[in-house]
C-alpha positions in Angstrom: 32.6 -60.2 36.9 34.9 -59.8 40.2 33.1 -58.4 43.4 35.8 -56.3 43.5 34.8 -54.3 40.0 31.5 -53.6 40.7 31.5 -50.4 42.8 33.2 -49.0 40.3 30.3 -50.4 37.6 27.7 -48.8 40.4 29.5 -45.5 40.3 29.8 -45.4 36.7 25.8 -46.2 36.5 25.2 -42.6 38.3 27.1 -40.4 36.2 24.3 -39.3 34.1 22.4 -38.2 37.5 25.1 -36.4 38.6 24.0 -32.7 36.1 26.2 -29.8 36.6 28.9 -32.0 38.8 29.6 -33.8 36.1 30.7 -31.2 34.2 32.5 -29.5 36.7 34.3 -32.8 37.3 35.3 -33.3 33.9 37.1 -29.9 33.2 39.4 -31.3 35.7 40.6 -34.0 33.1 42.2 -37.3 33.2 46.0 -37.7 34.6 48.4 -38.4 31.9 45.8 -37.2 29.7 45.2 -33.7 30.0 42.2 -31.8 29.9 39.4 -32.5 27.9 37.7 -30.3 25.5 34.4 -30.2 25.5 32.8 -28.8 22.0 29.7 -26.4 22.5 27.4 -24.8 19.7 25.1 -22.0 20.2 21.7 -22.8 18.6 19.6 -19.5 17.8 15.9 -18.9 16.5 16.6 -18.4 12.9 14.9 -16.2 10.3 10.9 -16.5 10.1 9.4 -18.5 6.6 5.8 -18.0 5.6 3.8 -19.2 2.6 1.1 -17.7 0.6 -2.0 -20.2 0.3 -2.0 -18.8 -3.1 -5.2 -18.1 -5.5 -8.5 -19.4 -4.6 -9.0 -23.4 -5.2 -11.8 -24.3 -7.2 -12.2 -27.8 -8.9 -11.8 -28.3 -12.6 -15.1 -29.8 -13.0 -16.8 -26.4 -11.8 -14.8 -24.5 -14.4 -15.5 -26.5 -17.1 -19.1 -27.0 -16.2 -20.5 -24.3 -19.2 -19.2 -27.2 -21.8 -17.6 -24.6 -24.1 -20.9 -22.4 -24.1 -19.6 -18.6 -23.8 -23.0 -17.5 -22.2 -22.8 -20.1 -19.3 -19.3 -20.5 -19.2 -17.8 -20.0 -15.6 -15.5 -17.1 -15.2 -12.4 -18.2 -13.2 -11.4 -16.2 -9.8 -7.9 -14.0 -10.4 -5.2 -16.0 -10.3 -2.8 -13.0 -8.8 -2.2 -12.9 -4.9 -0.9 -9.7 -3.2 1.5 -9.8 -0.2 1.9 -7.0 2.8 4.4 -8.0 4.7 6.4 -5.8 8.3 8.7 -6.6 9.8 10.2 -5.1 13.5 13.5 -5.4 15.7 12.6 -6.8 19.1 13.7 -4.1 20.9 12.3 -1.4 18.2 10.7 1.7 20.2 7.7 1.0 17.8 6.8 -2.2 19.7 6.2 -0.1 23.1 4.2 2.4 21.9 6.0 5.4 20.8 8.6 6.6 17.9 12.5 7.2 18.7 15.8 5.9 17.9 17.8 3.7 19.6 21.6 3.0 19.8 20.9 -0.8 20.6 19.7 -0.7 16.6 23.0 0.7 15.2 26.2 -1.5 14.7 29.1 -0.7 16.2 30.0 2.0 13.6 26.9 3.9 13.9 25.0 2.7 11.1 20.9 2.0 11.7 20.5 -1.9 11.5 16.8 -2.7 10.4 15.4 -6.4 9.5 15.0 -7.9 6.0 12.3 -9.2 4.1 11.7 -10.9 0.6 9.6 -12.9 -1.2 9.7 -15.3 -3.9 6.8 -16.2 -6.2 6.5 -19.9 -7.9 9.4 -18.9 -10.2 11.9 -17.9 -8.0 12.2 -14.5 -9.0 12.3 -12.6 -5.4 11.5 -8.7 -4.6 13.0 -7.4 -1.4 12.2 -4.9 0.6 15.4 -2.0 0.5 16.0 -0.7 4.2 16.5 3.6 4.9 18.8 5.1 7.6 15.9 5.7 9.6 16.5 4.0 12.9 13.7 2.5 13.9 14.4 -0.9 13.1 11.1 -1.6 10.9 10.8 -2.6 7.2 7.4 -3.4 5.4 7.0 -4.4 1.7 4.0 -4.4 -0.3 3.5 -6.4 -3.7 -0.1 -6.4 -5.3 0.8 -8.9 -8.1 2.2 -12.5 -7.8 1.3 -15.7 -9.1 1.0 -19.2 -7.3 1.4 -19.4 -3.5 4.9 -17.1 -2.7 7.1 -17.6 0.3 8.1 -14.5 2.2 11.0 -14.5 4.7 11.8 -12.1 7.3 14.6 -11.7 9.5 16.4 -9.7 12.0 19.3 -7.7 11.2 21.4 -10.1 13.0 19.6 -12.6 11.2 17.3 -14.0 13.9 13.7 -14.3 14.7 12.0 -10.5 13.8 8.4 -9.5 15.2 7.1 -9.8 11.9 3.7 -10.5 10.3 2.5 -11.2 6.4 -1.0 -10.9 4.7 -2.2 -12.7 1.7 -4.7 -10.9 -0.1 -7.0 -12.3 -3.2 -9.5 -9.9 -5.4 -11.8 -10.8 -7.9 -13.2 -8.3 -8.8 -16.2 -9.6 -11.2 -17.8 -12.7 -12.3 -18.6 -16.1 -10.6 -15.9 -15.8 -8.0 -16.6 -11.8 -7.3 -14.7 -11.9 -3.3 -11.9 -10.5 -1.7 -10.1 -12.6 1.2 -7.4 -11.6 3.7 -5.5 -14.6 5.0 -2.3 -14.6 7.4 1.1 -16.5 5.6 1.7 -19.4 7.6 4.3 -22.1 8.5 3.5 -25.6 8.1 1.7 -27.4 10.8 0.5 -30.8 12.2 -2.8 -30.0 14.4 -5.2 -27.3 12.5 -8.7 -27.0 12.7 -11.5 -24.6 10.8 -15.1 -24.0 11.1 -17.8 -22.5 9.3 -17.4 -23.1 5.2 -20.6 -24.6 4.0 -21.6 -27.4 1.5 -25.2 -26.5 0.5 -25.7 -27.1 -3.4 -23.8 -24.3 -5.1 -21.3 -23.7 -2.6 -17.4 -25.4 -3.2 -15.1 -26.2 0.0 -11.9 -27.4 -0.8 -9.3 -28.8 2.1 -6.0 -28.0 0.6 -3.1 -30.2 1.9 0.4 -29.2 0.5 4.0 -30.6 2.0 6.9 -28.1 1.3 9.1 -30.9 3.5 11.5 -33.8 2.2 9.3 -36.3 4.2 5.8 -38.3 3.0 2.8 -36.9 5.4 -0.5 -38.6 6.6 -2.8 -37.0 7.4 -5.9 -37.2 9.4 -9.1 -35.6 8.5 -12.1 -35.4 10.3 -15.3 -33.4 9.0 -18.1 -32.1 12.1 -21.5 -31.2 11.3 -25.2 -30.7 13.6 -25.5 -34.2 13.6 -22.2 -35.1 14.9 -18.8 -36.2 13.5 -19.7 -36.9 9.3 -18.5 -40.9 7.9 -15.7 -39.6 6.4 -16.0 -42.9 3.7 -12.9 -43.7 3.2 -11.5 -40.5 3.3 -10.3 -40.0 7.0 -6.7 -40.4 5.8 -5.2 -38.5 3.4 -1.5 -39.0 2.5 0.6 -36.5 1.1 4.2 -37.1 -1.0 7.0 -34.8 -0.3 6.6 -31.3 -2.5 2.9 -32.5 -3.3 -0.5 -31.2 -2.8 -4.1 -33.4 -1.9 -7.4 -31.8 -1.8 -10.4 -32.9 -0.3 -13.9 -31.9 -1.3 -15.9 -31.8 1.8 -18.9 -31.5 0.1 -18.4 -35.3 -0.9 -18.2 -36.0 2.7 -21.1 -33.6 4.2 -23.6 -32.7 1.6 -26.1 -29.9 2.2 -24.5 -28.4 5.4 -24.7 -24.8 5.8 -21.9 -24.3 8.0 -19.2 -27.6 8.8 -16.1 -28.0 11.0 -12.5 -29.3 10.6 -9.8 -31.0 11.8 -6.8 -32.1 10.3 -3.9 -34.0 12.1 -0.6 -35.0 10.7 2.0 -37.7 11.3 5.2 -37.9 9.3 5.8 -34.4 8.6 3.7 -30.8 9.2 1.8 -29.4 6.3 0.7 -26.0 4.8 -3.2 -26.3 5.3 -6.3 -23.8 4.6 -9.8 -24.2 3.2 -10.6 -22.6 0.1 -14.6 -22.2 0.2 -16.8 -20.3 -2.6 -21.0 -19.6 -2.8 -22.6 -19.1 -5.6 -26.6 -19.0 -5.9 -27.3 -20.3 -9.2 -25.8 -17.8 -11.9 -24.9 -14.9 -8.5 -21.9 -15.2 -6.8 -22.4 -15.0 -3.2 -18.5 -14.4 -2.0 -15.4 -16.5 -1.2 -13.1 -16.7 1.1 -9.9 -19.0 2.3 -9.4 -19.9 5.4 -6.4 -20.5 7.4 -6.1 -22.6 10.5 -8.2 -21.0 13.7 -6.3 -20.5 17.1 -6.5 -23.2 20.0 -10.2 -23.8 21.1 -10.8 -21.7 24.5 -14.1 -21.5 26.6 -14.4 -17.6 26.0 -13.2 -16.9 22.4 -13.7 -13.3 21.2 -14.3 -12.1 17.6 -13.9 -8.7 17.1 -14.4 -7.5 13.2 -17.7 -8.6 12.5 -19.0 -6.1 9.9 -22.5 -6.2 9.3 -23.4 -3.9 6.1 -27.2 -4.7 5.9 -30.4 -6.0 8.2 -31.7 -8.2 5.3 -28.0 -10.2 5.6 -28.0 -10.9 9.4 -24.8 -12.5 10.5 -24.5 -16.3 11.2 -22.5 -17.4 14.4 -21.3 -20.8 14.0 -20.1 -23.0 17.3 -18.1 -26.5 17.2 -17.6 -28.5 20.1 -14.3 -30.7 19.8 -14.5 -32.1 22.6 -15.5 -35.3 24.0 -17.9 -34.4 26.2 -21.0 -31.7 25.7 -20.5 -28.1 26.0 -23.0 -24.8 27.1 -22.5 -21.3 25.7 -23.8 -17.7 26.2 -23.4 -15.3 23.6 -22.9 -11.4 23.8 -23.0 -8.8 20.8 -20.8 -5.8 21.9 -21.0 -2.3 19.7 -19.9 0.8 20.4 -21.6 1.6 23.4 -21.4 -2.1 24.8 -23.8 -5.5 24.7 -26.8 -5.0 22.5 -30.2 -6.7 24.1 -30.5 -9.8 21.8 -32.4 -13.0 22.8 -31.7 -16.1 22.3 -28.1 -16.1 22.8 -27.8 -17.8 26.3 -27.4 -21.5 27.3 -26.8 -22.8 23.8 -26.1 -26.6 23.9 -23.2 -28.2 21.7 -23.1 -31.7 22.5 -19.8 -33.7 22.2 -18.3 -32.9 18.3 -20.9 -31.2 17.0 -21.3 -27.5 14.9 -24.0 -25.4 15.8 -25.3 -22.2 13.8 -27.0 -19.2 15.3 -28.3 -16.4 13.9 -27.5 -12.8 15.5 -30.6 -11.1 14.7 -28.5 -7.7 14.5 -30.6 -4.9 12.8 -28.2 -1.9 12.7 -25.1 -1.6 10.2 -21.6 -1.4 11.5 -19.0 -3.1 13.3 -19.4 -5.4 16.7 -17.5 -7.9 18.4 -19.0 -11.6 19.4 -17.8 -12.7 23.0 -18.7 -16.3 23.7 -18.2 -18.0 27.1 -18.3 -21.4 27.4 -17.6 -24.3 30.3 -15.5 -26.1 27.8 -12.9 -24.8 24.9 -14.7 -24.3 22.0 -14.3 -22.7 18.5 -16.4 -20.1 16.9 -16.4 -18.1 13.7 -19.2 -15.4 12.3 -19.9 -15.7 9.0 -21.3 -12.3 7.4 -22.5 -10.6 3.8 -21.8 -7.5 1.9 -24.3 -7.5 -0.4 -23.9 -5.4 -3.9 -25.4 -4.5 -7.0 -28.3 -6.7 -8.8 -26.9 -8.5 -11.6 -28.6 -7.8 -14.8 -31.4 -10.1 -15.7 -34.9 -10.6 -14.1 -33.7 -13.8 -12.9 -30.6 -13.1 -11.2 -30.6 -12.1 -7.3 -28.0 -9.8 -5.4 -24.7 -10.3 -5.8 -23.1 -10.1 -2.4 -19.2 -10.8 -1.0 -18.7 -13.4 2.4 -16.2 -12.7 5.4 -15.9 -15.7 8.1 -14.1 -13.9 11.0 -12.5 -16.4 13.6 -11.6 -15.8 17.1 -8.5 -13.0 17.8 -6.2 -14.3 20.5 -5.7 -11.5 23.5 -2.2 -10.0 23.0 0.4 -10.3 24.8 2.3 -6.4 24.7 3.6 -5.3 21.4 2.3 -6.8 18.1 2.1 -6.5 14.1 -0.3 -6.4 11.4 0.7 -6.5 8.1 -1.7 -4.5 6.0 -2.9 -5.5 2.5 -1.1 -5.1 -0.3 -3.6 -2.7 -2.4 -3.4 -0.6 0.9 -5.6 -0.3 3.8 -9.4 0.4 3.3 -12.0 0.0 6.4 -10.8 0.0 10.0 -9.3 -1.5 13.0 -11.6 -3.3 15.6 -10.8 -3.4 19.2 -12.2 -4.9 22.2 -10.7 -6.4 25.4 -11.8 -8.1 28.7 -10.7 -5.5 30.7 -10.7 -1.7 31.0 -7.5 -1.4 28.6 -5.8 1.4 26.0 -4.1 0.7 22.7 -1.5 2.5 20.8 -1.5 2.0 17.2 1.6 3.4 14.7 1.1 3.1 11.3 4.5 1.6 9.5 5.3 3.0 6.0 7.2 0.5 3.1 9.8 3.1 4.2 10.1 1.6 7.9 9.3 5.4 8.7 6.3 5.7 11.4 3.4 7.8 10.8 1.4 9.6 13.6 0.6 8.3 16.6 -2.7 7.0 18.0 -4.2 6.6 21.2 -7.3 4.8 22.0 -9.4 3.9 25.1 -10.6 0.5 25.0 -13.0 0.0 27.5 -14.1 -3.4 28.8 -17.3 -4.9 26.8 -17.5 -2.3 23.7 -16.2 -1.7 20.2 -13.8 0.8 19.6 -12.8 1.5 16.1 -9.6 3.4 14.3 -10.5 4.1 10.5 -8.0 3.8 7.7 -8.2 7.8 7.5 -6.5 8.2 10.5 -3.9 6.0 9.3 -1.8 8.9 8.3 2.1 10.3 8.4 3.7 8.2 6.6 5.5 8.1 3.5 3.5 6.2 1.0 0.1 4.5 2.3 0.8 2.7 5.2 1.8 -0.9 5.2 1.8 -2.3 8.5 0.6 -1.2 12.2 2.5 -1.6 15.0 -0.1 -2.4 18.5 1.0 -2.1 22.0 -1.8 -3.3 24.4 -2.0 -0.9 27.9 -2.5 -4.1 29.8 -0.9 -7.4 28.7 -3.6 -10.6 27.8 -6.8 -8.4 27.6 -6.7 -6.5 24.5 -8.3 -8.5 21.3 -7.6 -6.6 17.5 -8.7 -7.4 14.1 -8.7 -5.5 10.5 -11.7 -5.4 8.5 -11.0 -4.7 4.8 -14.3 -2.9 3.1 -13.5 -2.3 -0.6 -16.6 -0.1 -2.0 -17.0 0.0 -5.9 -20.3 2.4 -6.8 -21.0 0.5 -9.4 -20.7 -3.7 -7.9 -21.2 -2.9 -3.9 -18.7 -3.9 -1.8 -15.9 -6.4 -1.1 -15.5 -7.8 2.5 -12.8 -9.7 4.6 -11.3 -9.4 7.7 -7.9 -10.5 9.8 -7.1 -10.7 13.1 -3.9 -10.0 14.7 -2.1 -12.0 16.1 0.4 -12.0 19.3 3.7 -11.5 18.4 6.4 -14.4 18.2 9.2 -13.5 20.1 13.0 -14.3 20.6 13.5 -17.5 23.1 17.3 -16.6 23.1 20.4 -18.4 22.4 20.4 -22.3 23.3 23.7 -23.5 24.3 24.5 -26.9 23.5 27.5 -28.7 25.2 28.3 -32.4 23.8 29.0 -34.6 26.8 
């Protein structure tokens, strides 16, 4: 190489450094060449894709465990799903708290755009919601009957990224697997973690593992007990062929636990990933529920929703500790007119990857909300009983129905719940950090808005809207639209209560979550 060539060489090596200059540079073009055309894309957030975790997961052996006798045969849970889904225009007046047009959600003739949603069950037949010329820019679709685990997809009018939400919703309404469970659609993910399904004999806790990708996953499983992280035997790695499903019973991993913890991590490609957990005590069912992935641990996470129907079925709080090192925790029960005086709830100890289970010695039925602060992120769930009806037979106990409520993440302005699919029965939970107010709209399938409603919510109490004031619309309501007074302090969750005179009743709850919003346009320029 000639001395001479290598300043050039040496500029040439900078180029890359040189950012915007470059470009501007380069639009000059190249004499005797002419300008050079650079080719630039515009990369936008596409429509949103959920899917249904489907029926609850129990193993064959279970079900076939009567051998063929009719009298000790195992009645099945329903295999039927129903999905609420709602679906809003970012800049729908909805979102900030009150009900009004807008011309930003009309094309340019005039007409009132408004997103889309529909759903496909296992078969690929689809139902979609149909949108009215009511301006608001909201749609929400109800479906009470589908088989296998659907997808839902929701979209903006202009085919982009809605503020959207969608509810799976199980019943069973008799027999071994007597439960009702709320659980948020989900996209498929590669860090997920859950806490508080048991393993004590009679009890069934499934990890379900399913890739909806063209790419083989591996996965990463490890199970948390009292004692510490479980020997996973031989089961710490769990791989998963494209359009497959794996399931792991925990209770072949951590025997006789009454509450365990989770954590599943994926390399390869993300996964669709909830727990499918089910108590029974001897011949009684003693609920179900599936559970979908918790938020990120955090040293104060707050659980509103915890429903507590009678003294004689206290709730259970149950801790895990992910991290490496240990972990101290105070616990506060909040009800409508603030903490309740409980002992025993301060300076809890969760050394390094450990679960811990307290009991909340609550006496009164109703509603409350569990604040936990910690000095390190933790998780935390409440595990609590609807107990029913006596089953016949002097040997048989109460039948009763399980809710595990997890933490609800603060929200950040204006958010979405999707409602359940057989229509909304129980009450919204609030709570938040600071002296706050909520306003919650009811959304109709319609995308019509019912009546407005305005709550205080005061730091350190419950406050509660019922599903009878969830009125004005046409149709029951299928969705409420939240705006939060005061951004990051305002924590929400629905708790479903389905009372039949004859059984008792059913129990699950769902928190709601902040809303995914629009990150704009991306503009990509090849160079």
């Amino acid at each position: 190489m000639s001395i001479a060539r290598r300043p050039l060489l040496g500029a040439l090596s900078l180029l890359p450094l040189v950012g915007a200059g470059a470009v501007a540079l380069s639009s000059r073009g190249t004499p005797g060449l002419g300008e050079i055309v650079r080719p630039q894309s515009v990369a936008a957030p596409g429509a949103l894709t959920l899917h249904a975790e489907g029926p609850l997961t129990v193993p064959a052996a279970i079900l076939e465990a009567g051998g063929g006798d009719e009298e000790f045969a195992v009645v099945p849970p329903s295999p039927d799903i129903g999905i609420g889904a709602v679906a809003l225009e970012e800049d729908s007046s909805l979102l900030f708290g009150r009900v009004s047009t807008s011309t930003t959600l009309q094309d340019q003739d005039g007409n009132p755009l408004a997103p889309s949603i529909a759903v496909t069950d296992e078969d690929g037949a689809e139902t979609a919601a149909e949108p009215t010329a009511l301006g608001l820019g909201a749609l929400a679709l109800a479906v009470p009957e589908l088989a296998g685990a659907p997808v839902a997809v929701l979209a903006a009018a202009d085919g982009g990224l809605p503020v959207a939400d969608a509810v799976q919703s199980t019943h069973t309404d008799t027999g071994d697997f007597r439960s009702l469970s709320l659980t948020r659609m989900l996209s498929p993910v590669v860090d997920a973690s859950f806490l508080g399904m048991g393993t004590l004999p009679g009890t069934t806790s499934v990890l379900v593992l399913r890739n909806v990708s063209s790419r083989p996953a591996t996965a990463a499983v490890q199970v948390w007990t009292p004692d510490g992280p479980a020997a996973m035997q031989g089961r710490s790695q769990i791989v998963v062929a494209p359009g497959a499903e794996q399931q792991l019973l925990l209770d072949t991993v951590a025997a006789g636990q009454q509450a365990v913890g989770l954590r599943v991590v994926t390399v390869g490609a993300p996964l669709l990933m909830h727990v499918s957990t089910a108590e029974r005590d001897g011949l009684t069912p003693r609920g179900a529920q599936i559970l979908s992935p918790l938020p990120p641990a955090a040293p104060s996470p707050m659980i509103p929703g915890v429903h507590v129907s009678s003294a004689e079925e206290p709730p259970l709080l149950v801790l895990q500790n992910p991290g490496g090192t240990g972990a101290a925790a105070d616990v506060t029960v909040l009800g409508p007119a603030g903490a309740l005086p409980l002992a025993g709830l301060g300076g809890l100890e969760l050394p390094a990857g450990t679960v811990l289970a307290v009991p909340l010695p609550i006496t009164a039925p109703g509603d409350y909300v569990v604040r936990v602060q910690a000095d390190r992120p933790i998780d935390a769930v409440v595990r609590s009983r609807a107990p029913g009806a006596r089953l016949p037979g002097g040997t048989l106990g109460v039948q009763a129905d399980l809710a595990i409520a997890g933490p609800a993440p603060a929200l950040g302005g204006g958010a979405v719940l999707a409602l359940p699919a057989l229509g909304p029965f129980g009450l919204l939970a609030l709570a938040a950090t600071e002296d706050t107010s909520a306003t919650v709209i009811p959304v109709g399938a319609d995308g019509g808005a019912g009546d407005v409603i305005e709550r205080d919510v005061p730091a350190g109490r419950i406050v509660t809207v019922p599903a009878t004031e969830l009125t004005g619309t046409t149709g029951t309501p299928a969705g409420l639209a939240i705006t939060a007074g005061a951004a990051r302090v305002l924590h929400a969750a629905w708790v479903q209560v389905e009372h039949d005179p004859a059984l008792g009743p059913l129990l699950s709850t769902c928190t709601v979550a902040p809303a995914r919003r629009e990150t704009g346009a991306l503009a990509v320029q090849v160079r």
